[in-house]
Backbone as JSON Lines, residues from 0, in Angstrom:
{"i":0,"aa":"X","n":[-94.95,23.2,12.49],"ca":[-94.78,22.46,13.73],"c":[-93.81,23.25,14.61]}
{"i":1,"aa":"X","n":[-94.11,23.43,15.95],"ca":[-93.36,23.96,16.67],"c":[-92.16,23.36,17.2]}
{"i":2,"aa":"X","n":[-91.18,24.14,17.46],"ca":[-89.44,23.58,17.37],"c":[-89.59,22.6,18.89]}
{"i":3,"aa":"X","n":[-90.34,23.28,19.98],"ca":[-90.5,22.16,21.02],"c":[-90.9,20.71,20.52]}
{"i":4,"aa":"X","n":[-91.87,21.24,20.08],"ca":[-92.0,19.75,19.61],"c":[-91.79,18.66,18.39]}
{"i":5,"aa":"X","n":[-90.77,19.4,17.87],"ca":[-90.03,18.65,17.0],"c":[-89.15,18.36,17.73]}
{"i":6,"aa":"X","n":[-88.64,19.03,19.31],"ca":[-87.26,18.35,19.94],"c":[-88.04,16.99,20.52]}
{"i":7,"aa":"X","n":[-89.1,17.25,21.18],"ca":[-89.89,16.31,21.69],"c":[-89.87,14.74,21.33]}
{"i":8,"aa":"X","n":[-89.95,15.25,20.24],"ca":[-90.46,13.39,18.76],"c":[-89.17,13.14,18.8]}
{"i":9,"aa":"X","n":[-87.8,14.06,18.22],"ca":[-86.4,13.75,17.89],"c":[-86.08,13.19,18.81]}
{"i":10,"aa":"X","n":[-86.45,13.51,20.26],"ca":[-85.69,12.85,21.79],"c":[-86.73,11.25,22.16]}
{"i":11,"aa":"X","n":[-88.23,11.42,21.83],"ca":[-88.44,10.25,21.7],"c":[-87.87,8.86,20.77]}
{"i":12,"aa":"X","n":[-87.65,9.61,19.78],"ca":[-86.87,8.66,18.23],"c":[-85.48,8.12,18.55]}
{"i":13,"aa":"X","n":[-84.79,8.67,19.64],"ca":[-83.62,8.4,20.18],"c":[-83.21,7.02,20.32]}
{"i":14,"aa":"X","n":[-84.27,6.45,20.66],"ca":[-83.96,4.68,21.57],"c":[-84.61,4.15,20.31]}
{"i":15,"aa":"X","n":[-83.29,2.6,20.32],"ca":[-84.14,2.09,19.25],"c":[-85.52,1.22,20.27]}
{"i":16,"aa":"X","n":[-85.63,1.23,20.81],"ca":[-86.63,0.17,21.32],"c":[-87.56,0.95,20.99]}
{"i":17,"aa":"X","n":[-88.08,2.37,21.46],"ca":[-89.2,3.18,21.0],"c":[-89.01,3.1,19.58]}
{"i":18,"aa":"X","n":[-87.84,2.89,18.66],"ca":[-88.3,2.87,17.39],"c":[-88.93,1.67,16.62]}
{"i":19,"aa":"X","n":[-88.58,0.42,17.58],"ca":[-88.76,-1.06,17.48],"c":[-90.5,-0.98,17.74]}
{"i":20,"aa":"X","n":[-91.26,-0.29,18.81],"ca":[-92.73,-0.35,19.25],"c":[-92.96,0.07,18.1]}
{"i":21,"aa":"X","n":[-92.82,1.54,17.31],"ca":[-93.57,2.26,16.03],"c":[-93.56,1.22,15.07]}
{"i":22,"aa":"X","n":[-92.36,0.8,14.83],"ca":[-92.22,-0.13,13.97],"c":[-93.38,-1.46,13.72]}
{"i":23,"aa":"X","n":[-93.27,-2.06,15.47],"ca":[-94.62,-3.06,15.25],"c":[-96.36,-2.3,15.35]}
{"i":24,"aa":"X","n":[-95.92,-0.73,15.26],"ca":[-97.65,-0.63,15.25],"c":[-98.11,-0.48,14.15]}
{"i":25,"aa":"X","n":[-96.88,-0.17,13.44],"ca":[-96.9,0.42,11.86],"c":[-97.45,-1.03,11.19]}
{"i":26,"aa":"X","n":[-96.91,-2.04,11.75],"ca":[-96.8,-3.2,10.9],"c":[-98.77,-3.89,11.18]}
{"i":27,"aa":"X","n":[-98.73,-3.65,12.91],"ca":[-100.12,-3.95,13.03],"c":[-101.19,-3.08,12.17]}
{"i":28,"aa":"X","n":[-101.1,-2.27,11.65],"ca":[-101.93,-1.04,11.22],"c":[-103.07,-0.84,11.92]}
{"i":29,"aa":"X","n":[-103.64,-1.78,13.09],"ca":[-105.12,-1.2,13.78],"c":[-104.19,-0.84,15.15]}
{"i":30,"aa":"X","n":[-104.1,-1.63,16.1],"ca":[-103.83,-1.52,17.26],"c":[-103.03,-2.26,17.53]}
{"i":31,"aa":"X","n":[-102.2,-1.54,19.17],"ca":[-101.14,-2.78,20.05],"c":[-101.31,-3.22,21.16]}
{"i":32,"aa":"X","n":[-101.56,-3.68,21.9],"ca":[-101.65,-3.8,23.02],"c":[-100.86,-3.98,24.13]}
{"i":33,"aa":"X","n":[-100.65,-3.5,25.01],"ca":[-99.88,-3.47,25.74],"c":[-99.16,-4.87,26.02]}
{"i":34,"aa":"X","n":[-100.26,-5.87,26.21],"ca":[-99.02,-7.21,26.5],"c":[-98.43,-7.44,25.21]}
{"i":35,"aa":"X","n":[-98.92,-7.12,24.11],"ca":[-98.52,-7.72,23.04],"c":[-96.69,-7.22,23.15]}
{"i":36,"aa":"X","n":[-96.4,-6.03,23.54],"ca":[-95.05,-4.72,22.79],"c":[-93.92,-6.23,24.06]}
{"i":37,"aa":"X","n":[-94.28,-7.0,25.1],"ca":[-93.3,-7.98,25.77],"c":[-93.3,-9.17,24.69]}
{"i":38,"aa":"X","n":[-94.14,-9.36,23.95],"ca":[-93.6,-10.41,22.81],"c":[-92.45,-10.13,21.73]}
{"i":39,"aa":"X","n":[-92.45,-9.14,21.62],"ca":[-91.34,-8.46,20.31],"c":[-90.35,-8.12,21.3]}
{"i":40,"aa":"X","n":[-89.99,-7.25,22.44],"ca":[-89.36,-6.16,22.86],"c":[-88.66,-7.37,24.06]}
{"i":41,"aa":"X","n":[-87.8,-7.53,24.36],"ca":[-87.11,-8.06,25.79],"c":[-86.32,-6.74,26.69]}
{"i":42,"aa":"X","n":[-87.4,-5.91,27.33],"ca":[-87.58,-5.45,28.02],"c":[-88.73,-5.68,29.5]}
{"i":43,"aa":"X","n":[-88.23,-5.4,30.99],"ca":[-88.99,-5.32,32.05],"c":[-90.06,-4.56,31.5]}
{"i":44,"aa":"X","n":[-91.71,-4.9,32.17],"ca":[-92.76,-4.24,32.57],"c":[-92.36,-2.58,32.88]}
{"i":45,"aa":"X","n":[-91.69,-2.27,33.75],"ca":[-91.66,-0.35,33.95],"c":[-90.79,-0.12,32.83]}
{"i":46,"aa":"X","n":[-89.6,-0.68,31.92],"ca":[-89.33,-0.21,30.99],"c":[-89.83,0.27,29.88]}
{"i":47,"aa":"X","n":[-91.11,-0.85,29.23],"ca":[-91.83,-0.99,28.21],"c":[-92.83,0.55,28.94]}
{"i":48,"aa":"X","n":[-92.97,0.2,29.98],"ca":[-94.18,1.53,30.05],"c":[-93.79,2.79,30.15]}
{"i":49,"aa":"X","n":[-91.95,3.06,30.7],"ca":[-91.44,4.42,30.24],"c":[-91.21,4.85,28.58]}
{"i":50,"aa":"X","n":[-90.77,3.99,27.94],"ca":[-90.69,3.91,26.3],"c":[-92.3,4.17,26.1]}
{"i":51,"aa":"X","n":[-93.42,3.37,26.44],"ca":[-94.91,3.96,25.7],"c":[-94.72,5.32,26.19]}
{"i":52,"aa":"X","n":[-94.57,5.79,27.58],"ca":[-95.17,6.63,27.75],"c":[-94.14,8.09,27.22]}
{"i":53,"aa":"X","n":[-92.82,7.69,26.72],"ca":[-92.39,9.01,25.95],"c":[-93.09,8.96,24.69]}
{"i":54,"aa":"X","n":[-93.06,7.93,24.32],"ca":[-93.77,8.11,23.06],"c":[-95.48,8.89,23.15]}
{"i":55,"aa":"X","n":[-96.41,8.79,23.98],"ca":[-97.62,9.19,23.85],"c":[-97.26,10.4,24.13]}
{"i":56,"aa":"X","n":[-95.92,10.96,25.34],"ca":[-95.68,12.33,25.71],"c":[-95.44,13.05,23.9]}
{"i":57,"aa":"X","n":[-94.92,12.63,23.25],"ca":[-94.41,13.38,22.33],"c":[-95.79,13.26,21.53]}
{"i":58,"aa":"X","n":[-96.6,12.31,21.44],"ca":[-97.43,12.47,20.77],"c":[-97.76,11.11,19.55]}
{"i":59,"aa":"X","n":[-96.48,10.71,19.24],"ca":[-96.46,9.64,18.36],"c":[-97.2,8.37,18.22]}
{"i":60,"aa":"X","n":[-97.78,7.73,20.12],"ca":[-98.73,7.04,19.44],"c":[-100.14,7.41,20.73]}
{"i":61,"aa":"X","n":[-101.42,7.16,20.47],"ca":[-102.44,7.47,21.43],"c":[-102.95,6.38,22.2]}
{"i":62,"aa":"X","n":[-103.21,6.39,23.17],"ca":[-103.35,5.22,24.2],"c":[-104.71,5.29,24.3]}
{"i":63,"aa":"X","n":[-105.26,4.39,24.25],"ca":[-106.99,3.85,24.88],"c":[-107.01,2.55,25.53]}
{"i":64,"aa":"X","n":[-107.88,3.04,26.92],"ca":[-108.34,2.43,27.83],"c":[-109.2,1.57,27.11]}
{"i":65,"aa":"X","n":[-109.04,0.44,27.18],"ca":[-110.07,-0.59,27.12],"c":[-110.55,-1.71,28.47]}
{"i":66,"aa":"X","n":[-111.49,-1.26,29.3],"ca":[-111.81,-2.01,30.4],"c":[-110.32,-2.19,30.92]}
{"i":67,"aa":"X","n":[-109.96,-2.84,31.49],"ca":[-108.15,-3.38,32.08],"c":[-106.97,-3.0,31.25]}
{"i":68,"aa":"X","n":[-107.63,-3.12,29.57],"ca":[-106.07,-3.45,28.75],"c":[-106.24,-1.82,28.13]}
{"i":69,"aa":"X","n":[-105.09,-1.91,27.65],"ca":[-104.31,-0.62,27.4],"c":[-103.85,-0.9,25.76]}
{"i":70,"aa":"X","n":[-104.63,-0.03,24.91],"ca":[-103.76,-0.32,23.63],"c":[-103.47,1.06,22.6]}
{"i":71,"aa":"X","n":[-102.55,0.44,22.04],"ca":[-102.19,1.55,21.4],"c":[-102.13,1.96,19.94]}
{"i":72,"aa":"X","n":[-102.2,3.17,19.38],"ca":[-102.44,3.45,17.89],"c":[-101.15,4.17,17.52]}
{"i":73,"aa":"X","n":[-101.17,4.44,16.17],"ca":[-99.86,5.36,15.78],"c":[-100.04,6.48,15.27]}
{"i":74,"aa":"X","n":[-99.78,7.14,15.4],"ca":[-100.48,8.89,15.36],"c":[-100.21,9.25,13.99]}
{"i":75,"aa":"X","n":[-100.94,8.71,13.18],"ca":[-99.89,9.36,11.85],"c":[-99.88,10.7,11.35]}
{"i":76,"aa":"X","n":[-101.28,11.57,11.83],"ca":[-101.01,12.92,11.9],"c":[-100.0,13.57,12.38]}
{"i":77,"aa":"X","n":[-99.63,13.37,13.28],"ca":[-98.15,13.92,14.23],"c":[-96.84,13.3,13.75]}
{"i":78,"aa":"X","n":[-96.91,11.96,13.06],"ca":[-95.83,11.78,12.41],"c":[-95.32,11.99,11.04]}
{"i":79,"aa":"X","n":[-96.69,12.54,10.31],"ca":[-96.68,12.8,8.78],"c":[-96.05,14.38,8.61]}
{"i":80,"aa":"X","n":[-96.79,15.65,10.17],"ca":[-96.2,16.86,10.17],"c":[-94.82,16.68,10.51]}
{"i":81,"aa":"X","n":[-94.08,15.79,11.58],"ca":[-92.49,15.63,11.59],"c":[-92.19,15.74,10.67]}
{"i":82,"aa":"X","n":[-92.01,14.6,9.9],"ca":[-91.76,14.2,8.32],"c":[-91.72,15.41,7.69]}
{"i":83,"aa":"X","n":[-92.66,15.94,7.49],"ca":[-93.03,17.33,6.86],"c":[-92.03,18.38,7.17]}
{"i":84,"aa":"X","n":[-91.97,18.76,8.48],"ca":[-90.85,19.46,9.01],"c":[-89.47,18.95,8.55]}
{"i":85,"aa":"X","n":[-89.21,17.7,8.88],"ca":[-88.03,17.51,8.64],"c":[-87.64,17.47,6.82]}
{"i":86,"aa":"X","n":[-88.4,17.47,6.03],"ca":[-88.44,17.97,4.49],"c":[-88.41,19.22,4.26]}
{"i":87,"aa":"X","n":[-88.69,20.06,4.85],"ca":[-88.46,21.25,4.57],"c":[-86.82,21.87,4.61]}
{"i":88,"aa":"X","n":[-86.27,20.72,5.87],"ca":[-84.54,21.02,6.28],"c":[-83.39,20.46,4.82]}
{"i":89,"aa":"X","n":[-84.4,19.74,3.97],"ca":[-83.61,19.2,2.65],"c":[-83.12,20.7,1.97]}
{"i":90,"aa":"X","n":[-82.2,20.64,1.2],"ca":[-81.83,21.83,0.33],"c":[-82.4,21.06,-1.25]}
């Protein structure tokens, strides 16, 4: 994995609220939907959508258009190579 984008995920992982969304997609295991992340999260509308949208920037979760709604998955390819990377930093 390239070091950009291991800074990428590390600077998304920063906030717990982006860690609070992974958390409930992990828990949904299919999908989230966008209104759903204002039931868990007490955050404004442009907040919730700067938090998705570092997260899809880094890669962590993938967004699909569905007609109007917007939902989201959890990338576990991109989060299994982090992981991976960051195991290699163990001695």
């Amino acid at each position: 994995m390239e070091i950009r984008k291991v800074e990428r995920i590390s600077k998304a992982l920063s906030d717990p609220s982006r860690i609070l969304i992974l958390q409930q997609l992990r828990q949904k295991e299919d999908c989230l939907y966008c209104h759903e992340i204002s039931d868990f999260i007490d955050l404004t509308q442009p907040s919730i959508s700067h938090h998705v949208k570092q997260l899809a920037d880094a890669d962590l979760i993938i967004t699909e258009k569905e007609g109007r709604n917007v939902k989201y998955k959890l990338n576990q390819v991109v989060l299994d190579e982090y992981l991976g990377f960051l195991t290699t930093l163990k001695v």
